[in-house]
C-alpha positions as CSV (number, residue, x, y, z in Angstrom):
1,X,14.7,-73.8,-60.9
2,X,12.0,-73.3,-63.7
3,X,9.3,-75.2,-62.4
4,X,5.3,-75.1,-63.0
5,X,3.1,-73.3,-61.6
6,X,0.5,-76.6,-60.8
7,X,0.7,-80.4,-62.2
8,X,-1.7,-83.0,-62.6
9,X,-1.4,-86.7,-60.8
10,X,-3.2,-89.3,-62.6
11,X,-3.3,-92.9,-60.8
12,X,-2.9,-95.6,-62.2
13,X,-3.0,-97.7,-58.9
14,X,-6.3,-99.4,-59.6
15,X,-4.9,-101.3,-62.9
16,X,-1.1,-100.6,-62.8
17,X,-0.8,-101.4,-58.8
18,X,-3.4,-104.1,-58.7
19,X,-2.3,-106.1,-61.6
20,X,0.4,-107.7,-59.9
21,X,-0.8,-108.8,-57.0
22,X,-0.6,-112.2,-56.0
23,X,-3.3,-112.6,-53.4
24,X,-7.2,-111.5,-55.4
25,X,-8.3,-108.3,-54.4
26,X,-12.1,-108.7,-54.0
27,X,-14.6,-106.6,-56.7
28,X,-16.0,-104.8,-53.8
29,X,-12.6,-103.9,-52.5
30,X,-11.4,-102.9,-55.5
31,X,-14.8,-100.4,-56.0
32,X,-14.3,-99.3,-52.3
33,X,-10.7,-98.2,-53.3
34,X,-11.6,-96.3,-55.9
35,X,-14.2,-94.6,-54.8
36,X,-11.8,-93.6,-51.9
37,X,-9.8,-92.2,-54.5
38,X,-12.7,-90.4,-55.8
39,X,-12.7,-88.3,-52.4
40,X,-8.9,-87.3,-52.4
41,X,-8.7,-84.3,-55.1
42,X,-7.7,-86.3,-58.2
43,X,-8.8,-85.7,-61.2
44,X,-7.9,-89.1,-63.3
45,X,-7.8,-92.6,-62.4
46,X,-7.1,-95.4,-63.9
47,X,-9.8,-98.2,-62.9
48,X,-8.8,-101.6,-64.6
49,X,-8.1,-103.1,-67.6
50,X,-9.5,-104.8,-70.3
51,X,-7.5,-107.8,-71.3
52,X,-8.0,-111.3,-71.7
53,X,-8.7,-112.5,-68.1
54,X,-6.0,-115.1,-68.8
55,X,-3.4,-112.8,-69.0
56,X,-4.2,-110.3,-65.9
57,X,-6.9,-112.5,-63.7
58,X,-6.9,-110.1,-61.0
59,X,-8.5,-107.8,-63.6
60,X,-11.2,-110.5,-64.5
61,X,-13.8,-108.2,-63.2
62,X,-13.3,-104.9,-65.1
63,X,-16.3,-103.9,-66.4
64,X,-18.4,-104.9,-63.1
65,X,-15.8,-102.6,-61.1
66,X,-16.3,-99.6,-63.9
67,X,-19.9,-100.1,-63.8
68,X,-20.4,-100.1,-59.9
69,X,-17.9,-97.1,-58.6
70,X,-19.7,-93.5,-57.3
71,X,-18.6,-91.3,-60.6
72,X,-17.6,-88.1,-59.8
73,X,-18.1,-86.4,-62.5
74,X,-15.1,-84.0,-62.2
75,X,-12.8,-87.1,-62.9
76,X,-11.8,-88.9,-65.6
77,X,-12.5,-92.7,-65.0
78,X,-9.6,-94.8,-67.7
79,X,-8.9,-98.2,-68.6
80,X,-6.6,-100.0,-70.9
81,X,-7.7,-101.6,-73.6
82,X,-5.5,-103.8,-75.8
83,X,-7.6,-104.7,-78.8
84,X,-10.9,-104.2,-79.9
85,X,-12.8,-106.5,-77.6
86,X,-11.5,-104.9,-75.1
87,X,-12.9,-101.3,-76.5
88,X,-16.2,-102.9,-76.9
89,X,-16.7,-104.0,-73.5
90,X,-15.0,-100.8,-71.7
91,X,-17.6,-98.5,-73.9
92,X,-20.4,-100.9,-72.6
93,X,-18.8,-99.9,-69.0
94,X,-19.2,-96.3,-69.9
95,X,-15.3,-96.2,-69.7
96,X,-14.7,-91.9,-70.2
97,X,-10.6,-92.3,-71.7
98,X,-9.1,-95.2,-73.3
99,X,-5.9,-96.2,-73.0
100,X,-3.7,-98.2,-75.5
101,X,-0.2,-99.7,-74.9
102,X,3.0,-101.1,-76.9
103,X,6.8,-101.0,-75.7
104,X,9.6,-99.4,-77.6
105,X,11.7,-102.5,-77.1
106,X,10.7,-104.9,-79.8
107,X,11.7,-107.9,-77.4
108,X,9.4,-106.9,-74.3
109,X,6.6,-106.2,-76.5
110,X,6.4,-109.5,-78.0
111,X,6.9,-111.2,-74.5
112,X,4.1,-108.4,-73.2
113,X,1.6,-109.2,-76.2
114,X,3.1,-111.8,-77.8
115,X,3.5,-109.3,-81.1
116,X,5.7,-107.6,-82.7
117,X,5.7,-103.4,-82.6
118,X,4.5,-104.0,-86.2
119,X,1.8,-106.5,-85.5
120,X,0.6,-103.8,-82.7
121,X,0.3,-101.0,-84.6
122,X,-2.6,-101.8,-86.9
123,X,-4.6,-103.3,-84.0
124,X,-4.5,-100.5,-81.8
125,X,-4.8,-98.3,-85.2
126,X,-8.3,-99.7,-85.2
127,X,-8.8,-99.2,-81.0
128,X,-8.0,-95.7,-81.6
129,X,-10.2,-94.5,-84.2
130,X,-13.2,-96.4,-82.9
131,X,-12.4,-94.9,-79.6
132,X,-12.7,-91.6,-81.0
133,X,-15.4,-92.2,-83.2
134,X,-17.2,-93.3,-79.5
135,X,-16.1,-89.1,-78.6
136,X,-13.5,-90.9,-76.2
137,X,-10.0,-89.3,-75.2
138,X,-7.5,-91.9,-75.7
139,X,-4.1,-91.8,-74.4
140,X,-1.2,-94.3,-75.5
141,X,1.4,-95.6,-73.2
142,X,5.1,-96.8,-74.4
143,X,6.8,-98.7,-72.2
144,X,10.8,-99.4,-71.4
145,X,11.4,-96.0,-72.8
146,X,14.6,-96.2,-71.2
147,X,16.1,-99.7,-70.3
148,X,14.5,-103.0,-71.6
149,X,15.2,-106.3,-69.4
150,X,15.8,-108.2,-72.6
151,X,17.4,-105.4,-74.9
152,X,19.2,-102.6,-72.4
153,X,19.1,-99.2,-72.8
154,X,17.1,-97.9,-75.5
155,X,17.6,-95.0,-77.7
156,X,15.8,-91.9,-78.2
157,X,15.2,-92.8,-81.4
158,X,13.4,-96.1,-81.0
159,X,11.0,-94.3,-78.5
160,X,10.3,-91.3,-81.0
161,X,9.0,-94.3,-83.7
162,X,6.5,-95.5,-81.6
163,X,5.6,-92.1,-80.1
164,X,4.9,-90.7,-83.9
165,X,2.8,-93.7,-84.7
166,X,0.6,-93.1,-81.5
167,X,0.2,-89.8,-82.4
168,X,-0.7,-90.2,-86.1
169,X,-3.2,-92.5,-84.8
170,X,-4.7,-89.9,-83.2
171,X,-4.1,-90.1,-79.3
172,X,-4.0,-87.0,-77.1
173,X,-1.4,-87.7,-75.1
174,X,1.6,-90.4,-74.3
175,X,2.9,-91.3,-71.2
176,X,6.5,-92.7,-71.5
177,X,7.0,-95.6,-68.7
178,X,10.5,-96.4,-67.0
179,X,8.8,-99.9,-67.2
180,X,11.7,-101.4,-65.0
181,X,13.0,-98.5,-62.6
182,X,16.6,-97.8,-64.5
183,X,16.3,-94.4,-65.6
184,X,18.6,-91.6,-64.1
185,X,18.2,-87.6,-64.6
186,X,20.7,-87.9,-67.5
187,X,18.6,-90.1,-69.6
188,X,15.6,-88.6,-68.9
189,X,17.0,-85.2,-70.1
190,X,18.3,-87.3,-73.5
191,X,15.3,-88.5,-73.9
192,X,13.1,-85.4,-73.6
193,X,15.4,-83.1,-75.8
194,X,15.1,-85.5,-78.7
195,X,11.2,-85.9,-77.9
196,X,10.7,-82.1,-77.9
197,X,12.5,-81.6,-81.1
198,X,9.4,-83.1,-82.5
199,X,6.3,-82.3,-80.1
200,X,5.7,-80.1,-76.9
201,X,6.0,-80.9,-73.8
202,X,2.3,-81.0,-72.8
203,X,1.6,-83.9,-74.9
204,X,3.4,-86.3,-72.7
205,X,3.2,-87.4,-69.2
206,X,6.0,-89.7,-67.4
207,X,5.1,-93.0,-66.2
208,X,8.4,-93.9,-63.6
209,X,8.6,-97.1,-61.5
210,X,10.8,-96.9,-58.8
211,X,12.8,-100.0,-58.5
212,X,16.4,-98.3,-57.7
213,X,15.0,-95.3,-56.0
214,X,15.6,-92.7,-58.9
215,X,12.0,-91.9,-59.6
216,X,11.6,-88.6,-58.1
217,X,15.3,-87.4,-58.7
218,X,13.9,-88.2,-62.8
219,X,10.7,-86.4,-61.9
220,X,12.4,-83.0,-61.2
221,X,14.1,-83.1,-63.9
222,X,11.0,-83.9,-65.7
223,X,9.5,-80.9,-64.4
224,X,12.4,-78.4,-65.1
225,X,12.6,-79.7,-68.6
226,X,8.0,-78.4,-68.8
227,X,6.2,-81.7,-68.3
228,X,3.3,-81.0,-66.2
229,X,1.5,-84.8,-66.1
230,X,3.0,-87.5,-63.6
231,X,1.7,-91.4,-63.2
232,X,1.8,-92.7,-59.7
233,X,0.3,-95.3,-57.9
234,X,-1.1,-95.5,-54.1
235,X,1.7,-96.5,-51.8
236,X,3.6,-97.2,-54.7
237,X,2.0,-100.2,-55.7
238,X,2.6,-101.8,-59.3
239,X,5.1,-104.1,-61.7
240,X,5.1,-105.4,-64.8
241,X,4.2,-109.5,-65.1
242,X,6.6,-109.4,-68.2
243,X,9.3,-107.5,-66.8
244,X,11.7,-109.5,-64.7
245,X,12.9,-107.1,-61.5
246,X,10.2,-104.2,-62.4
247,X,9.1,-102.7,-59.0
248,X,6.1,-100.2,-58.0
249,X,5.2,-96.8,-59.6
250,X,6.6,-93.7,-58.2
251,X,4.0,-93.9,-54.8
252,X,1.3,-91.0,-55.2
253,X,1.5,-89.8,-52.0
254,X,5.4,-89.3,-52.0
255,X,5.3,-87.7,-55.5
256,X,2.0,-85.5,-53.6
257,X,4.9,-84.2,-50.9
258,X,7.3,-83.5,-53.2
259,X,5.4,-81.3,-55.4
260,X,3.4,-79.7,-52.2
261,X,7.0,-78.9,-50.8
262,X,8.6,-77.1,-54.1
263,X,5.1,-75.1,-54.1
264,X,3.6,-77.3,-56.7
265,X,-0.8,-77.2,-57.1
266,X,-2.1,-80.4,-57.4
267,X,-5.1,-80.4,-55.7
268,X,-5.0,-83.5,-54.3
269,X,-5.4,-84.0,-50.5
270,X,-2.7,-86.0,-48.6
271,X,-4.5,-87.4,-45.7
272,X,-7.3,-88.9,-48.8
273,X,-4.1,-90.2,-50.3
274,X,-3.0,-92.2,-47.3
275,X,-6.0,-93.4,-45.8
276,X,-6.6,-95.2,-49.1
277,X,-3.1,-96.4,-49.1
278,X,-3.9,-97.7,-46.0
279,X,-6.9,-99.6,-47.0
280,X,-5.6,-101.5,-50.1
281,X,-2.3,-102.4,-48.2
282,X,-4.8,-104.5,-45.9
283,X,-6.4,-105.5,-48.9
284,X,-3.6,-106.5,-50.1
285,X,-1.9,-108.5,-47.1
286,X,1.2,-106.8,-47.3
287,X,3.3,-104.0,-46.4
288,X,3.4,-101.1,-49.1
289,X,7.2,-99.5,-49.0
290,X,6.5,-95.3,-49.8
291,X,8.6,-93.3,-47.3
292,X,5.4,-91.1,-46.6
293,X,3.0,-94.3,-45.6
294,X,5.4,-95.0,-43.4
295,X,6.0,-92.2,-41.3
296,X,2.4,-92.3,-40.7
297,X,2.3,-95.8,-40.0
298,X,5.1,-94.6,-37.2
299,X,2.7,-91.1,-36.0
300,X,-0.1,-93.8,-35.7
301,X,1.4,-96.1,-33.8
302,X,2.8,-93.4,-31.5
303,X,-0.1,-91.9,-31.1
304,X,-1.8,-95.7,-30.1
305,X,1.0,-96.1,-27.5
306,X,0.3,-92.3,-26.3
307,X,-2.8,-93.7,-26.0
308,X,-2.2,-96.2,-23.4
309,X,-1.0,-93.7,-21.1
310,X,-4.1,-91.1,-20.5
311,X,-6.7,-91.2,-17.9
């Protein structure tokens, strides 16, 4: 296999997990979490977002969680940020990259942010270029690159549209989302031939949710076809609110032992990983499902029985 030499994880727990979640996560929580995060060898994380507090409440709190994490200052600290209120108050929070959004299905986009891809563009034309007038990265997600609840599979060519008018824009890099979990290594391979007709492979990371178990079969064939940036999200939280039967991200710290295993650097440390796994699944009130979390929610209850036995 042709694989890289070393890849970088960015999470995306903090906004892409969180957002979901029924039961509210307290600020403090939230800023514990990430500053957890902040110990574990990453080197990106996505903190919050910036949208109406109507449409995502458990994001209410954005800036006051971007403004009271321990920054270390080897990690980039994102947010998303649909519009330019949003910019204005994730620069006021110091925000370091700035992320923008829109779906290449024309159906979930409107039922995401009630506009069409047309109606998007412009507006995030304008988060863009002030963003990088502020000397901010920005980075530009598309979402239901492959399968759209409302619309079914989508075509290579739908995704390259919206891709080219990120990039004339002006963002640094797009990460292309399995919004709902249906991709399989064939598609993925479809998709990233017509892509890299047009740009490199470094330009793009891949954004997979795991809702039928095929994210990490489409991640190695992500890597073998040169891309080098993965999202994934702490015990493989995450959804979409506007995408019926859309599942958790690809969970970090079973993406972390894949990698780790096929002799991939990442730099990120897996006990870190899992301890903050831990801490946000109480948080949480729920059971995260990553097959790493829980084999060491099995070592640690064997080693509390073991426990019961010395003298």
């Amino acid at each position: 296999m042709n694989l890289p030499r070393q890849v970088v994880m960015k999470e995306v727990g903090p906004r892409d997990g969180l957002q979901n979640e029924r039961q509210k996560i307290l600020t403090e929580d939230k800023i514990s979490f990430i500053n957890q995060l902040s110990e574990s060898g990453l080197k990106y994380i996505e903190v919050t977002s910036f949208v109406h507090p109507e449409w995502i409440p458990q994001l209410a709190d954005a800036k006051d969680v971007l403004q009271s994490i321990k920054r270390n200052q080897t990690i980039t600290y994102a947010a998303l940020v649909p519009n330019m209120r949003g910019l204005i108050r994730a620069l006021e929070a110091e925000v370091d990259e700035v992320s923008v959004f829109l779906s290449a299905s024309e159906t979930h986009n409107k039922n995401n942010i009630n506009k069409t891809i047309d109606e998007t563009i412009p507006i995030l034309k304008e988060v863009v270029q002030e963003g990088l007038k502020a000397n901010r990265s920005v980075r530009g997600y598309v979402s239901t690159v492959i399968g759209c609840p409302y619309e079914g599979y989508i075509e290579p060519e739908q995704v390259l549209k919206v891709v080219d008018a990120l990039f004339n824009m002006g963002v640094t890099e797009v990460s292309l989302g399995d919004t709902i979990g249906v991709a399989v290594p064939t598609q993925v391979e479809k998709l990233l031939a017509r892509l890299f007709n047009e740009y490199p492979p470094n330009v793009f990371a891949m954004h997979f949710h795991d809702t039928r178990g095929t994210a990490l079969a489409n991640i190695v064939k992500s890597l073998e076809m040169g891309i080098t940036i993965f999202d994934s999200s702490v015990g493989g939280l995450g959804g979409c609110p506007y995408a019926k039967g859309a599942t958790g991200n690809v969970a970090t710290e079973d993406l972390l032992y894949l990698l780790t295993e096929m002799g991939i650097e990442t730099g990120v440390n897996m006990d870190a990983i899992l301890a903050s796994a831990f801490f946000i699944e109480e948080k949480i009130g729920r059971k995260l499902g990553s097959k790493q979390l829980e084999i060491a929610r099995g070592k640690r209850g064997l080693a509390h029985s073991d426990s019961k036995h010395t003298v």
